[in-house]
C-alpha positions in Angstrom: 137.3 112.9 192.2 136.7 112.8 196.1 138.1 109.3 197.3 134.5 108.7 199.2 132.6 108.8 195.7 135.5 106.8 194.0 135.4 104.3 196.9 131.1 104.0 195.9 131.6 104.1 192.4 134.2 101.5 192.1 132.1 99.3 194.6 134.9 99.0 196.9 132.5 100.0 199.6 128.8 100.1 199.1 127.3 103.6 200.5 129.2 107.1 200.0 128.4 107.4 203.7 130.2 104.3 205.0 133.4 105.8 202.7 133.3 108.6 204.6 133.0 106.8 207.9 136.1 105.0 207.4 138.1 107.5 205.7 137.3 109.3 209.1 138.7 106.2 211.1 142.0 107.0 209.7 141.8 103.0 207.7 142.7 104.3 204.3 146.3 105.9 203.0 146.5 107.7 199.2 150.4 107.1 198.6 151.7 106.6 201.8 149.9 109.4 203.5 146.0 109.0 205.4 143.4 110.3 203.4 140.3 112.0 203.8 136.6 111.7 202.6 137.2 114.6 200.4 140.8 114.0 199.5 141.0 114.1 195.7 142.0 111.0 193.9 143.8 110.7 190.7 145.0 108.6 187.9 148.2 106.1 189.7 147.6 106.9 192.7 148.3 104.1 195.5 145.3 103.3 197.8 145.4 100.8 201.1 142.2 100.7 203.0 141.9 98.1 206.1 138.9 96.3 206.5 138.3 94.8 209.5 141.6 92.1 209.4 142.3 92.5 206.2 144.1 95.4 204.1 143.9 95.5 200.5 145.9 98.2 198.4 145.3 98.8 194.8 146.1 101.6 192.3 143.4 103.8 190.6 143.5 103.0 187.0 140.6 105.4 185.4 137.9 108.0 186.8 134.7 107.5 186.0 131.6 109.4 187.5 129.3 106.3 187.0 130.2 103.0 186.0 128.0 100.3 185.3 127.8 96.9 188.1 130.2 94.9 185.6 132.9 97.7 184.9 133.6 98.5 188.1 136.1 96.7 188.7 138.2 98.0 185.8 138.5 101.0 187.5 141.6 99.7 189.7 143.9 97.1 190.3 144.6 95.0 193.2 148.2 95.3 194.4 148.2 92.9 197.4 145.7 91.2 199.6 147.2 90.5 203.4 145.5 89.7 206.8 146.2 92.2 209.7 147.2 91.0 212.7 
């Protein structure tokens, strides 16, 4: 699954559009390395993505093309939480 739909279908960010837009920005790293709108995202893999002062990683757990409001949150885990200086 491309990370911009995974990032709207787990609600992580609201539009697909906006995904892209900050996958573009170079604020979110698959494993280690920065990641792309259309960078594929699988099963375990390790996601940070900055917003604003904050970065949040979390690990995909399950891909799912749609999800209902309430399940979307099973569809990764949150790591860490830290403010960015």
């Amino acid at each position: 699954m491309r990370l911009d739909k995974f990032l709207k279908v787990s609600r992580l960010i609201k539009r697909r559009t906006l995904a892209k837009e900050v996958a573009d920005q170079g604020r979110i790293t698959i494993n280690g390395v920065q990641a792309k709108a259309s960078t594929n995202v699988a099963v375990g893999d390790e996601m940070a993505i900055r917003f604003g002062q904050k970065l949040l990683t979390i690990e995909v757990q399950q891909l799912k093309e749609a999800v209902k409001k309430e399940d979307a949150a099973t569809l990764y885990t949150v790591k860490k939480e830290e403010p960015v200086q």
